[in-house]
Backbone and ligand atoms as CSV (ligand in chain L), in Angstrom:
chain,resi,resn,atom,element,x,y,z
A,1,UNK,N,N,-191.006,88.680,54.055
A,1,UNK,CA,C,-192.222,87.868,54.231
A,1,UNK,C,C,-191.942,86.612,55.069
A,2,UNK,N,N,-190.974,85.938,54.813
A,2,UNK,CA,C,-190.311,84.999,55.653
A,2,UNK,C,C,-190.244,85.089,56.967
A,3,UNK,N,N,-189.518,86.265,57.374
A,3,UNK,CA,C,-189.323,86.764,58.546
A,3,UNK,C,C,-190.483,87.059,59.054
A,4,UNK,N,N,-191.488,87.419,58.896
A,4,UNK,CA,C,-193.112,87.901,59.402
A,4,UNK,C,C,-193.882,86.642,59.365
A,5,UNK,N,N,-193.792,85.407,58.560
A,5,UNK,CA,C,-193.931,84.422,58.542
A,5,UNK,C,C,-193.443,83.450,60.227
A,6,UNK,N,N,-192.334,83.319,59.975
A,6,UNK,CA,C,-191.312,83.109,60.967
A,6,UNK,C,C,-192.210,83.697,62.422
A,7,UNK,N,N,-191.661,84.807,62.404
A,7,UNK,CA,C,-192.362,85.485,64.248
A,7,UNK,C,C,-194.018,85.479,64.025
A,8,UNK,N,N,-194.810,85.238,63.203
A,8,UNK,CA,C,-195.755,84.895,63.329
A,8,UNK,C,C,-196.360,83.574,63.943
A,9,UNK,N,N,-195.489,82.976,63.146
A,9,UNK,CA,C,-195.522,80.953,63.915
A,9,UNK,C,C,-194.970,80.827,65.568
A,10,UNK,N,N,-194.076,81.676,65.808
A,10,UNK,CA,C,-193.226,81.677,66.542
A,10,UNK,C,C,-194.256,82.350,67.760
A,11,UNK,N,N,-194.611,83.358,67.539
A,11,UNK,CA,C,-195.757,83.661,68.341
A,11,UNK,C,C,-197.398,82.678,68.881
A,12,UNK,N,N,-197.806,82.071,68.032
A,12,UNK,CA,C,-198.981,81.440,67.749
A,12,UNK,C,C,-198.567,80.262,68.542
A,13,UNK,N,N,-197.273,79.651,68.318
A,13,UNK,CA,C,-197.420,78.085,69.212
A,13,UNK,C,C,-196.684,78.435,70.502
A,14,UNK,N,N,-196.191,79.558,70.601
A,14,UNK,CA,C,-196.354,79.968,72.065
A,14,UNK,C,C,-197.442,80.577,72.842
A,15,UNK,N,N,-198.002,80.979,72.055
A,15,UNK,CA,C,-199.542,81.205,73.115
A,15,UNK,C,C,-200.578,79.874,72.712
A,16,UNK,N,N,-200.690,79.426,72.091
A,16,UNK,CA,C,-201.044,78.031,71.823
A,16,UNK,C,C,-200.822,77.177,73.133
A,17,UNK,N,N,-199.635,77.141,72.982
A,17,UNK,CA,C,-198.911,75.830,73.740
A,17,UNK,C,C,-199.091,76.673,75.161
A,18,UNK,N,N,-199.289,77.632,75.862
A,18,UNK,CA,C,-199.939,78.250,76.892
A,18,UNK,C,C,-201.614,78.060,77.460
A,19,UNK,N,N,-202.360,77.972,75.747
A,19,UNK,CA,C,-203.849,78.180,76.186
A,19,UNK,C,C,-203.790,76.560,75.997
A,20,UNK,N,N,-203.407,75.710,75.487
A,20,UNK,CA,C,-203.557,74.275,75.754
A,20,UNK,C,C,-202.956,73.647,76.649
A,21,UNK,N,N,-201.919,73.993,77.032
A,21,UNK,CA,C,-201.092,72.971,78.387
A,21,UNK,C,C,-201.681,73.818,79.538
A,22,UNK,N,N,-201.730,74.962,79.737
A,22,UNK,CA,C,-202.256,75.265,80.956
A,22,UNK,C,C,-204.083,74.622,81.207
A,23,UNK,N,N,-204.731,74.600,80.270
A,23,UNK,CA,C,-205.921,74.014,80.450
A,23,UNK,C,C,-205.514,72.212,80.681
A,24,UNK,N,N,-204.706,71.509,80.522
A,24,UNK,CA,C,-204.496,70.320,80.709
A,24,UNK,C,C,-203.951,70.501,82.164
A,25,UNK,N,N,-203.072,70.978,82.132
A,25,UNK,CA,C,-202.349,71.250,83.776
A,25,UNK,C,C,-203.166,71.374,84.617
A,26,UNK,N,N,-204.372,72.576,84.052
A,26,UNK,CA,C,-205.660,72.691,85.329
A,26,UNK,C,C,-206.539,71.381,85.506
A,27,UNK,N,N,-206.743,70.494,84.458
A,27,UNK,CA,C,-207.853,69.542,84.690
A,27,UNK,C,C,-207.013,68.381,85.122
A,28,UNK,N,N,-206.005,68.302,84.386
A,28,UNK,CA,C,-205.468,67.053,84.844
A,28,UNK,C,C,-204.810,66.805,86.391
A,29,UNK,N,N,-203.893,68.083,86.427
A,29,UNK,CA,C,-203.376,67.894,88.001
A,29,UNK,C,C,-203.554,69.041,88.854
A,30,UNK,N,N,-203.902,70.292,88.796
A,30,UNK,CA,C,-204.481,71.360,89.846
A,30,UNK,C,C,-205.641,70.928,90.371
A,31,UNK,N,N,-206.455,70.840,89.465
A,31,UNK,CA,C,-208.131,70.596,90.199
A,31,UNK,C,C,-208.049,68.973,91.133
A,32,UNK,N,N,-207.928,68.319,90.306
A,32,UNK,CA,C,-207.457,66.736,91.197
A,32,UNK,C,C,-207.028,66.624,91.960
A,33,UNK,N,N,-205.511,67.630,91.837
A,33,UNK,CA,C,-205.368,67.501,93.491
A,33,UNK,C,C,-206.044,68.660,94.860
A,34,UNK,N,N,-206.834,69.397,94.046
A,34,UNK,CA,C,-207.234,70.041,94.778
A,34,UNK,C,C,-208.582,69.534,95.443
A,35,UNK,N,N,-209.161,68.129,95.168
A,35,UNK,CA,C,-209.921,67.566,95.769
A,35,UNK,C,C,-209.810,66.564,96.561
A,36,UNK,N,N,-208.299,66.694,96.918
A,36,UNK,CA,C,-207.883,66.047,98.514
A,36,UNK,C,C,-208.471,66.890,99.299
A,37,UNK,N,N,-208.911,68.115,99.398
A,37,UNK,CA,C,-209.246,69.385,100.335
A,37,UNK,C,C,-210.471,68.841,100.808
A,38,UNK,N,N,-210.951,69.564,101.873
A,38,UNK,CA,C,-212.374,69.504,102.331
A,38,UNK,C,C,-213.060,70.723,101.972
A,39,UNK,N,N,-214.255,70.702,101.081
A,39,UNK,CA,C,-214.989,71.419,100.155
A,39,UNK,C,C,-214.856,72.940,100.658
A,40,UNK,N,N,-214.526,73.598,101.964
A,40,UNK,CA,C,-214.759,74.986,102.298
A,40,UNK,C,C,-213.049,75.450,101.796
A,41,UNK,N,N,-211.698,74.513,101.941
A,41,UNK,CA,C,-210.602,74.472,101.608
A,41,UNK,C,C,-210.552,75.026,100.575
A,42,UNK,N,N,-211.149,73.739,99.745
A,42,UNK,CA,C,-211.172,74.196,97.918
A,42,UNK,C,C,-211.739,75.535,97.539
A,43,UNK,N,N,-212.848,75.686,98.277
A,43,UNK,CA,C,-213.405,77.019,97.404
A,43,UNK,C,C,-212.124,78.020,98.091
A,44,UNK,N,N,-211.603,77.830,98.826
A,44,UNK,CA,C,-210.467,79.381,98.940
A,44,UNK,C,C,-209.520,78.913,97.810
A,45,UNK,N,N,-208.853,77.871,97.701
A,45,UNK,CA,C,-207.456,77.974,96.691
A,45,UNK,C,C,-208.250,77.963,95.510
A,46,UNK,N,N,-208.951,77.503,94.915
A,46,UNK,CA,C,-209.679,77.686,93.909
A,46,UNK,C,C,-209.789,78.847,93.608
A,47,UNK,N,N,-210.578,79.514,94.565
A,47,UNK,CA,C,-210.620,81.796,93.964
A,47,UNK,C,C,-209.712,81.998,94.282
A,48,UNK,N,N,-208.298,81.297,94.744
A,48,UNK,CA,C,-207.104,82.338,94.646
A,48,UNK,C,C,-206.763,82.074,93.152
A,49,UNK,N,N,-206.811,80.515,92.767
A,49,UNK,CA,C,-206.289,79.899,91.650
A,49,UNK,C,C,-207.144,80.616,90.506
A,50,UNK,N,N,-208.378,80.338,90.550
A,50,UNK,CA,C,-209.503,81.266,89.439
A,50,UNK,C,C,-208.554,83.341,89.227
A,51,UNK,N,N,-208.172,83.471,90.453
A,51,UNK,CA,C,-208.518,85.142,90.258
A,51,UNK,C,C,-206.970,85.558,89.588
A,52,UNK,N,N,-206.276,84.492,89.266
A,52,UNK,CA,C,-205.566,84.321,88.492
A,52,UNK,C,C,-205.264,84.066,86.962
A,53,UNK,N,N,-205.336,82.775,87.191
A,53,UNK,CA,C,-205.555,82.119,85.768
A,53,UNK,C,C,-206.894,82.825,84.836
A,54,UNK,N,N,-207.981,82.860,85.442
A,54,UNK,CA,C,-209.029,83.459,84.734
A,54,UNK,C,C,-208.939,85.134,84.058
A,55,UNK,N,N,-207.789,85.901,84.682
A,55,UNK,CA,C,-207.314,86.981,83.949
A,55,UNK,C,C,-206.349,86.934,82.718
A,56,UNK,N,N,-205.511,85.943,82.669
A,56,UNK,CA,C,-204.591,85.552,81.927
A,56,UNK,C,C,-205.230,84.514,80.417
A,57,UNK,N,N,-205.907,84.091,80.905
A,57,UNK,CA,C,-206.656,82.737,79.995
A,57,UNK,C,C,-207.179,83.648,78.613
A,58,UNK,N,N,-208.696,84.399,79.144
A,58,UNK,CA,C,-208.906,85.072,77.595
A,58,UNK,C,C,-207.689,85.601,77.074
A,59,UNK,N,N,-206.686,86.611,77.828
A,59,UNK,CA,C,-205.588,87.274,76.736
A,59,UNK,C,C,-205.070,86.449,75.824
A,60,UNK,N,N,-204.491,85.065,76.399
A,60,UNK,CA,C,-203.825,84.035,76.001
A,60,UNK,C,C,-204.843,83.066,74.959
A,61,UNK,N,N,-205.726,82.933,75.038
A,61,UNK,CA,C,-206.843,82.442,74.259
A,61,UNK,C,C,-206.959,82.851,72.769
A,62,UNK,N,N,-207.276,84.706,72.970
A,62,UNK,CA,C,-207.664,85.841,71.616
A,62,UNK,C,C,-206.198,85.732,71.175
A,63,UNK,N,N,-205.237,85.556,71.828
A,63,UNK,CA,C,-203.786,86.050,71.318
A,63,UNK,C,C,-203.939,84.382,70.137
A,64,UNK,N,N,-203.785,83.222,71.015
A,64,UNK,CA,C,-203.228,82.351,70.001
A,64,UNK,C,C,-204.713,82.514,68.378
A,65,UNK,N,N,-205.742,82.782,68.435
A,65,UNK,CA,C,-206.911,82.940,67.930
A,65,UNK,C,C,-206.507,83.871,66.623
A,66,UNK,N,N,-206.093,84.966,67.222
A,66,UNK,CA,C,-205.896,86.220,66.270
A,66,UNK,C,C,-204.287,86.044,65.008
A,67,UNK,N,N,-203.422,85.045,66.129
A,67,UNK,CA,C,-202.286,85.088,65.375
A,67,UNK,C,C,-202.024,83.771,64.457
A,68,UNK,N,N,-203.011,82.763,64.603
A,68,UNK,CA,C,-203.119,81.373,63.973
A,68,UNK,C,C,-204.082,82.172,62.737
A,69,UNK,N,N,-204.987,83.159,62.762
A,69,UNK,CA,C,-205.573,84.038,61.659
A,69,UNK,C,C,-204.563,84.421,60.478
A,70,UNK,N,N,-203.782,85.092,61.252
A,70,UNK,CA,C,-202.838,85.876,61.034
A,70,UNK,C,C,-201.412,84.912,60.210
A,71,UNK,N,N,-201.348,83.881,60.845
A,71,UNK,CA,C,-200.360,82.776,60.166
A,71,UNK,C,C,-200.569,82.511,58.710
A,72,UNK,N,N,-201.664,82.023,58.967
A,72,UNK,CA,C,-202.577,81.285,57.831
A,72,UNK,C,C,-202.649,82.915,56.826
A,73,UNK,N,N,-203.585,84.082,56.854
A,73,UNK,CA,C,-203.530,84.839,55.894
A,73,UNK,C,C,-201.999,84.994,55.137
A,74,UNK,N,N,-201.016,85.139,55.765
A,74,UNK,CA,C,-199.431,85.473,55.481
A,74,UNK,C,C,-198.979,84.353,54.896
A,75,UNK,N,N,-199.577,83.251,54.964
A,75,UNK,CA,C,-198.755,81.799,54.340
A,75,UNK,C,C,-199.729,81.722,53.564
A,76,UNK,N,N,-200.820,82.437,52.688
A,76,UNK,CA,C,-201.426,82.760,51.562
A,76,UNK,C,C,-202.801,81.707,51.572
A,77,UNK,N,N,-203.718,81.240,52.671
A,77,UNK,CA,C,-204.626,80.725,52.989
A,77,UNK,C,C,-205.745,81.118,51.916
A,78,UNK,N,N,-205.573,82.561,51.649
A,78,UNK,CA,C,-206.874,83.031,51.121
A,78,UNK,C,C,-207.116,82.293,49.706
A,79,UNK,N,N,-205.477,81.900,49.169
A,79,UNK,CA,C,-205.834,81.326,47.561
A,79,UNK,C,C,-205.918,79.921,47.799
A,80,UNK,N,N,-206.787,79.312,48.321
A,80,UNK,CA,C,-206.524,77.604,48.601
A,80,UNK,C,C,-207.323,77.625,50.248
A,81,UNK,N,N,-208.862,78.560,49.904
A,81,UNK,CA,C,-209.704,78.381,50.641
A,81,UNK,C,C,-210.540,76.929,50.604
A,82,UNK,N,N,-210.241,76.433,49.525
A,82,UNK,CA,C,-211.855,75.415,49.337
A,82,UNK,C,C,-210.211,73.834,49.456
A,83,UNK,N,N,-209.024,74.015,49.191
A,83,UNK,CA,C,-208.434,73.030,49.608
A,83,UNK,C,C,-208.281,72.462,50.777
A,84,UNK,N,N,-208.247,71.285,50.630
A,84,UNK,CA,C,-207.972,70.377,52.846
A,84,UNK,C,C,-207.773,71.651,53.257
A,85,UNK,N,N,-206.172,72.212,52.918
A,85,UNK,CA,C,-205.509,72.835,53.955
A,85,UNK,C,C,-206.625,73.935,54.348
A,86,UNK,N,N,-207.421,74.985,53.483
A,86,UNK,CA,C,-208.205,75.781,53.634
A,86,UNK,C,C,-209.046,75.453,54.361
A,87,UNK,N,N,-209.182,74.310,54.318
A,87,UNK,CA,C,-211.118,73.912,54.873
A,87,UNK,C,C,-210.875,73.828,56.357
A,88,UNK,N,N,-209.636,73.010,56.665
A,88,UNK,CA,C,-208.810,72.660,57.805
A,88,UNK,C,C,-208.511,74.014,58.820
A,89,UNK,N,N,-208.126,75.159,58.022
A,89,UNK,CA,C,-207.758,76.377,58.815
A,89,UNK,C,C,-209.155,77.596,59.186
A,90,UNK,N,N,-210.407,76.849,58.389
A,90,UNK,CA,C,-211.703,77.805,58.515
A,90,UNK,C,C,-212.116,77.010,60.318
A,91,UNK,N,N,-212.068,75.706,59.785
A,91,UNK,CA,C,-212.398,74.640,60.887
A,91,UNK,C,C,-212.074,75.147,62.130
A,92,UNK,N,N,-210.437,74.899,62.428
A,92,UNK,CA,C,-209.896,75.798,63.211
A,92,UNK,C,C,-210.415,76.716,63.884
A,93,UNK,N,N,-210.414,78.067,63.111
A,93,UNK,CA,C,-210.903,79.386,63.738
A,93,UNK,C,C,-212.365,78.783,64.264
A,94,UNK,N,N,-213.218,78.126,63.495
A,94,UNK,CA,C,-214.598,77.998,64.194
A,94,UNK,C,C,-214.306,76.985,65.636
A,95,UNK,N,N,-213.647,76.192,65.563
A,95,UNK,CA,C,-213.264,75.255,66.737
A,95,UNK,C,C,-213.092,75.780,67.971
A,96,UNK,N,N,-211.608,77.104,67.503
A,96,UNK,CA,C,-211.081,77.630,68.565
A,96,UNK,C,C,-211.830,78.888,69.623
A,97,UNK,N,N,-212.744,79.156,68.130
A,97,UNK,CA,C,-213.672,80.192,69.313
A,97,UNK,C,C,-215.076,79.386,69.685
A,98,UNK,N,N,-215.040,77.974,69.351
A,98,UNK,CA,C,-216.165,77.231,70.145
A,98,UNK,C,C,-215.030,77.272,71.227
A,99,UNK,N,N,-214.060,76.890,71.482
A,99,UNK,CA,C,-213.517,75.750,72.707
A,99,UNK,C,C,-213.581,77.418,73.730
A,100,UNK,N,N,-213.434,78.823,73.279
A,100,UNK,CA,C,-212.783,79.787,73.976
A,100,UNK,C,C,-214.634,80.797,74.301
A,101,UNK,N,N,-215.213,80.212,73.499
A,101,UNK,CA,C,-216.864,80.834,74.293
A,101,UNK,C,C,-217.542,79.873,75.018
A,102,UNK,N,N,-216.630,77.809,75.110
A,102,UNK,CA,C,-217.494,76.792,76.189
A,102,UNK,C,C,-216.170,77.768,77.355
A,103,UNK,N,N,-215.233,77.848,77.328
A,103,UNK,CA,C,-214.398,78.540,78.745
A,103,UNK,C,C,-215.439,79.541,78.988
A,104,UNK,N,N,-215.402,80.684,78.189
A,104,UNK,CA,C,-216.265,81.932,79.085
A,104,UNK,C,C,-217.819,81.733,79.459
A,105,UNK,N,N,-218.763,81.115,79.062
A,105,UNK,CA,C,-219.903,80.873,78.759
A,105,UNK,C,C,-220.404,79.657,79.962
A,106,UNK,N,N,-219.815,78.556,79.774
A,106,UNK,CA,C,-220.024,76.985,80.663
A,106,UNK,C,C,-218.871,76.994,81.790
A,107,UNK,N,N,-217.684,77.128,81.417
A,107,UNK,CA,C,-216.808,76.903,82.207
A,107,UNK,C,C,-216.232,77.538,83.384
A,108,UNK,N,N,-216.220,78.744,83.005
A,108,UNK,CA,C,-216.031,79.716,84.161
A,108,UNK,C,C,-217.215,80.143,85.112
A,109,UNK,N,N,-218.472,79.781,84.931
A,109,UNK,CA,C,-219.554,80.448,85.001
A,109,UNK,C,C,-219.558,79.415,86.778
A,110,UNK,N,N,-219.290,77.984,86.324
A,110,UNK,CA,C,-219.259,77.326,87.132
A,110,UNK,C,C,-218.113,77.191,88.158
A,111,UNK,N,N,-217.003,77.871,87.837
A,111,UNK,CA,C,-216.061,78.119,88.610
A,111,UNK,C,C,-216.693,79.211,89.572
A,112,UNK,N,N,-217.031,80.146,89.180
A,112,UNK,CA,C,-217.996,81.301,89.676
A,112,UNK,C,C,-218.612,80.746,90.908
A,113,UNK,N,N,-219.448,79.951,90.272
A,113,UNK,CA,C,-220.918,79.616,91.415
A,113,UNK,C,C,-220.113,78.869,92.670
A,114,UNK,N,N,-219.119,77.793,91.498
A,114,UNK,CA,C,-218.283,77.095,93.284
A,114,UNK,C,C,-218.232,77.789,94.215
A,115,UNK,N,N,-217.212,79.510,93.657
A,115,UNK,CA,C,-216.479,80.313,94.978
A,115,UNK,C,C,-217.518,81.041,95.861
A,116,UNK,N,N,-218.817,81.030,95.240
A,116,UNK,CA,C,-220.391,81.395,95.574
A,116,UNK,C,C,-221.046,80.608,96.475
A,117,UNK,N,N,-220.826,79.405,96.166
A,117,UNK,CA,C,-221.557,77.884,96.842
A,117,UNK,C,C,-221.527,78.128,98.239
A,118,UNK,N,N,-222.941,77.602,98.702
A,118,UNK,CA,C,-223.929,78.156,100.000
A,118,UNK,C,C,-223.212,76.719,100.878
A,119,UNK,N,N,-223.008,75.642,100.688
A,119,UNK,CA,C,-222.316,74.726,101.767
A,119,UNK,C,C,-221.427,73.885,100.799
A,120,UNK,N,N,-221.044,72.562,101.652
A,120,UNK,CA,C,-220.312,71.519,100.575
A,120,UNK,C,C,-220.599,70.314,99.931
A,121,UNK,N,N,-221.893,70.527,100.299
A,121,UNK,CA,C,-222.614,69.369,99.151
A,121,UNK,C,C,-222.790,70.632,97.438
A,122,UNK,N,N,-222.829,71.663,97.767
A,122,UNK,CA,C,-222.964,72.453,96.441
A,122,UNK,C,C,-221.560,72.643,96.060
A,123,UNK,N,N,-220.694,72.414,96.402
A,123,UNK,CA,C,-219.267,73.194,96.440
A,123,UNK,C,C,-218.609,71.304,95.827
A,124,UNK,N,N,-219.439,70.412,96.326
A,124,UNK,CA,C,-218.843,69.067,95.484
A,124,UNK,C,C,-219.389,69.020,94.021
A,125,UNK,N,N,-220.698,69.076,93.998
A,125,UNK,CA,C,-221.835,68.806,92.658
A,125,UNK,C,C,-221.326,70.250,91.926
A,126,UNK,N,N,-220.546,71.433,91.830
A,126,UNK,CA,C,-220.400,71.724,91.084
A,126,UNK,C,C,-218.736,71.796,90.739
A,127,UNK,N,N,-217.791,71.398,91.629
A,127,UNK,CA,C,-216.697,70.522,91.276
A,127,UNK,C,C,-216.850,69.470,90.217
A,128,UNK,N,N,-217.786,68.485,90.376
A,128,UNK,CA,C,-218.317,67.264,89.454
A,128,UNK,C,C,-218.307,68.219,88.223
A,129,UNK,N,N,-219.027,68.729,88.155
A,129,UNK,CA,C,-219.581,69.836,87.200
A,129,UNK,C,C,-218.654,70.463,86.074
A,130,UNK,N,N,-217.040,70.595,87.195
A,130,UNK,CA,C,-215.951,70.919,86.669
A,130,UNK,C,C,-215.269,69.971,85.680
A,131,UNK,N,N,-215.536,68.883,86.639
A,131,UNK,CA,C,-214.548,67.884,85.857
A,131,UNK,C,C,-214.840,67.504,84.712
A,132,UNK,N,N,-216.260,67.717,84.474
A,132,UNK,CA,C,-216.886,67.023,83.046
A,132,UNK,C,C,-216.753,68.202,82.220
A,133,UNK,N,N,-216.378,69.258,82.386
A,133,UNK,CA,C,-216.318,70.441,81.639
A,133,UNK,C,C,-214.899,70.163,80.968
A,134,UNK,N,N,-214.185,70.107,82.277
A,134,UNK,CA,C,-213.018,70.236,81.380
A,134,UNK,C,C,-212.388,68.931,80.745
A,135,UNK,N,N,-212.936,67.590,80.789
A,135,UNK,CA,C,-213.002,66.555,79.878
A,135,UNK,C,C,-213.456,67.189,78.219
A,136,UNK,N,N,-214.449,67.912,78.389
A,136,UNK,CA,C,-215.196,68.519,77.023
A,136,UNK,C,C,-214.438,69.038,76.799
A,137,UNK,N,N,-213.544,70.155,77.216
A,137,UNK,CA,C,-212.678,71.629,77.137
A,137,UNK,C,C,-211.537,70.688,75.996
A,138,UNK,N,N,-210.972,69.407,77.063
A,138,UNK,CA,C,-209.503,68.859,76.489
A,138,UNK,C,C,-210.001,68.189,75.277
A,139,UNK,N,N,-211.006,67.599,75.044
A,139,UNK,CA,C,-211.687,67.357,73.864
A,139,UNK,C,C,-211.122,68.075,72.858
A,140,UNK,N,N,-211.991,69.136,72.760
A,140,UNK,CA,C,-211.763,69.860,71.760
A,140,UNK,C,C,-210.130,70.875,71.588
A,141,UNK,N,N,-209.127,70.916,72.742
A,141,UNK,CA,C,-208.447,71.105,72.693
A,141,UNK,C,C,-207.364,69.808,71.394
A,142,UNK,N,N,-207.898,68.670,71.920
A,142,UNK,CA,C,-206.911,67.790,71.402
A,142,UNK,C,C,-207.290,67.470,69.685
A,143,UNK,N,N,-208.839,67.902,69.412
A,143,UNK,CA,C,-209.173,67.607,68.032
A,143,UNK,C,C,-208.065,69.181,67.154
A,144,UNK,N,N,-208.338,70.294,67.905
A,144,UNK,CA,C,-207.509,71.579,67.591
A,144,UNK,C,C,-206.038,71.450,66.927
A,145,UNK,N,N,-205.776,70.918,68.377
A,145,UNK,CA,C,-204.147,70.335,68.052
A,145,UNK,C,C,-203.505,69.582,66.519
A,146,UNK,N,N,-204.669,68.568,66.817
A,146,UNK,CA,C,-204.962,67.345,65.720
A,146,UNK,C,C,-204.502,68.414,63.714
A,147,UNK,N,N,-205.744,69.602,64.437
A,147,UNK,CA,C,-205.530,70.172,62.765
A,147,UNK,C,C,-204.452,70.903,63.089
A,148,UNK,N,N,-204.001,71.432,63.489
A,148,UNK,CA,C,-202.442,72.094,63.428
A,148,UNK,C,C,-201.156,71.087,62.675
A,149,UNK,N,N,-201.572,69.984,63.331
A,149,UNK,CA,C,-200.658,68.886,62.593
A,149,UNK,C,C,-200.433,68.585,61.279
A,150,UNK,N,N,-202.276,68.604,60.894
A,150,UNK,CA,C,-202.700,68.256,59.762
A,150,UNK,C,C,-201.982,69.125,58.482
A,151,UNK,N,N,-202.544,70.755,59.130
A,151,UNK,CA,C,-201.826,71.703,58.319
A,151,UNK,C,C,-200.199,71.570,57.776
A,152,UNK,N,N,-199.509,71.630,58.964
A,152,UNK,CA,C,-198.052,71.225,58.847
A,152,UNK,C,C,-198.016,70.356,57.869
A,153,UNK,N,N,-198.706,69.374,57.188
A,153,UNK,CA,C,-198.341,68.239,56.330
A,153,UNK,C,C,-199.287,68.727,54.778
A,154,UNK,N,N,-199.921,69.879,54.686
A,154,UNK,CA,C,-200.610,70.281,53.664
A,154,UNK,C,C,-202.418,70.278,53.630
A,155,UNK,N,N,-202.536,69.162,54.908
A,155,UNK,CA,C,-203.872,68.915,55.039
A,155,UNK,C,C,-204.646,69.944,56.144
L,1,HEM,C1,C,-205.047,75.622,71.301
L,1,HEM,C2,C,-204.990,76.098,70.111
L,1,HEM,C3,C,-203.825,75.963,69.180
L,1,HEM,C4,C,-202.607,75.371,69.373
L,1,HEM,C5,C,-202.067,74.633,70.596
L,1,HEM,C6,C,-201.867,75.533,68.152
L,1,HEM,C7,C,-200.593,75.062,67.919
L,1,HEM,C8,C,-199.941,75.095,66.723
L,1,HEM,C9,C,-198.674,74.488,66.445
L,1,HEM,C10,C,-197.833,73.690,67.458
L,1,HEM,C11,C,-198.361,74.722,65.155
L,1,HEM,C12,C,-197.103,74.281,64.422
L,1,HEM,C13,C,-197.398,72.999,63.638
L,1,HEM,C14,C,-196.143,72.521,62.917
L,1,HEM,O1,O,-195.473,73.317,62.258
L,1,HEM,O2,O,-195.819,71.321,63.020
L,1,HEM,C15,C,-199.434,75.515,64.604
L,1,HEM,C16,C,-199.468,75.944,63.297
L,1,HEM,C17,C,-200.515,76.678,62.753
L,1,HEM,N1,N,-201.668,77.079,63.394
L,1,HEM,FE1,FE,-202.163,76.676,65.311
L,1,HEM,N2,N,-202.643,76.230,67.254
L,1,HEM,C18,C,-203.849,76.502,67.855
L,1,HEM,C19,C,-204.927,77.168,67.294
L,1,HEM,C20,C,-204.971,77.699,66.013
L,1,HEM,C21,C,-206.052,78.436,65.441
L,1,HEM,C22,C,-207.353,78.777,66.159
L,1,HEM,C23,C,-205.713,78.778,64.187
L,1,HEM,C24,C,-206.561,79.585,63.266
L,1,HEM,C25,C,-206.856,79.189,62.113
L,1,HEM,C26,C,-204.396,78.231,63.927
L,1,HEM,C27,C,-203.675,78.338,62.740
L,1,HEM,C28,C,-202.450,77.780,62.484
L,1,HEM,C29,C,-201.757,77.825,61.194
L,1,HEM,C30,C,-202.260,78.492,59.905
L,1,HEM,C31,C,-200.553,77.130,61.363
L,1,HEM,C32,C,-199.473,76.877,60.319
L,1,HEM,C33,C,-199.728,75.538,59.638
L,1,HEM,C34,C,-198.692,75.278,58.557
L,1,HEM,O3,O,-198.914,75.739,57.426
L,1,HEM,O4,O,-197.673,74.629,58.832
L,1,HEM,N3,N,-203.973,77.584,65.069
L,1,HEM,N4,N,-200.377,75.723,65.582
């Protein structure tokens, strides 16, 4: 049980630490610097960068989702549902598939329309568009984080 315990954790904050640092990496320094470009620039590295990352992201998303499930049932969550720690790990799962349906739903949708965008006044206003997304995205990435911590300490 230990051992399944063990590669369970071991799994989870490596795709974790994938679906959260790569979403910081993209907002904080890919996209930023990708608006030194002149708007027809961006939309090419952008759909090279999108036709990438955007295949990899959900796997990496459902993976940390399914196995932070999966942690928590094996480290006996189910008896010490209504405790912090319980309430803390329901939270979670509802958090993580808010933060992973604003990516598919808001976030990508607008990555979309950029590589779509008819000139570069549309190709800026929905860049803008980006940036405030993924301010929201790291939001809730960093409250996520926050309960992972919490757990670790019983809460
Ligand atoms: C971006 C999302 C997430 C990241 C970066 C992340 C990261 C981490 C990290 C680093 C730990 C180890 C904490 C420690 O031992 O100090 C952890 C533990 C854990 N995570 Fe996540 N996690 C994420 C999402 C989730 C989700 C959605 C769940 C589902 C409920 C979850 C459930 C758990 C559980 C049960 C533990 C073990 C807590 C304990 O008893 O020590 N995680 N996570």
């Amino acid at each position: 049980m230990l051992w399944l315990l063990i590669a369970l954790q071991w799994l989870h904050i490596l795709a974790g630490i994938f679906w959260f640092g790569s979403a910081m990496t993209a907002h904080v320094i890919v996209f930023p610097s990708f608006r030194r470009f002149p708007p027809e620039t961006r939309r090419g590295i952008i759909e090279a960068f999108a036709a990438r990352y955007g295949r990899l992201v959900a796997a990496v998303a459902g993976a940390t989702i399914l196995l932070g499930v999966l942690r928590g049932l094996t480290g006996g969550v189910l008896d010490m549902l209504t405790s912090p720690y319980g309430v803390t790990w329901i939270a979670a799962i509802l958090l993580a598939v808010g933060v992973a349906a604003f990516e598919g739903a808001r976030l990508s949708p607008v990555v979309g329309k950029l590589i779509a965008a008819g000139g570069p006044e549309q190709i800026e206003a929905l860049d803008q568009r980006l940036a405030a997304y993924g301010r929201i995205e790291l939001g809730g990435f960093l409250v996520l984080f926050s309960m992972m911590i919490a757990m670790r300490f019983g809460y």
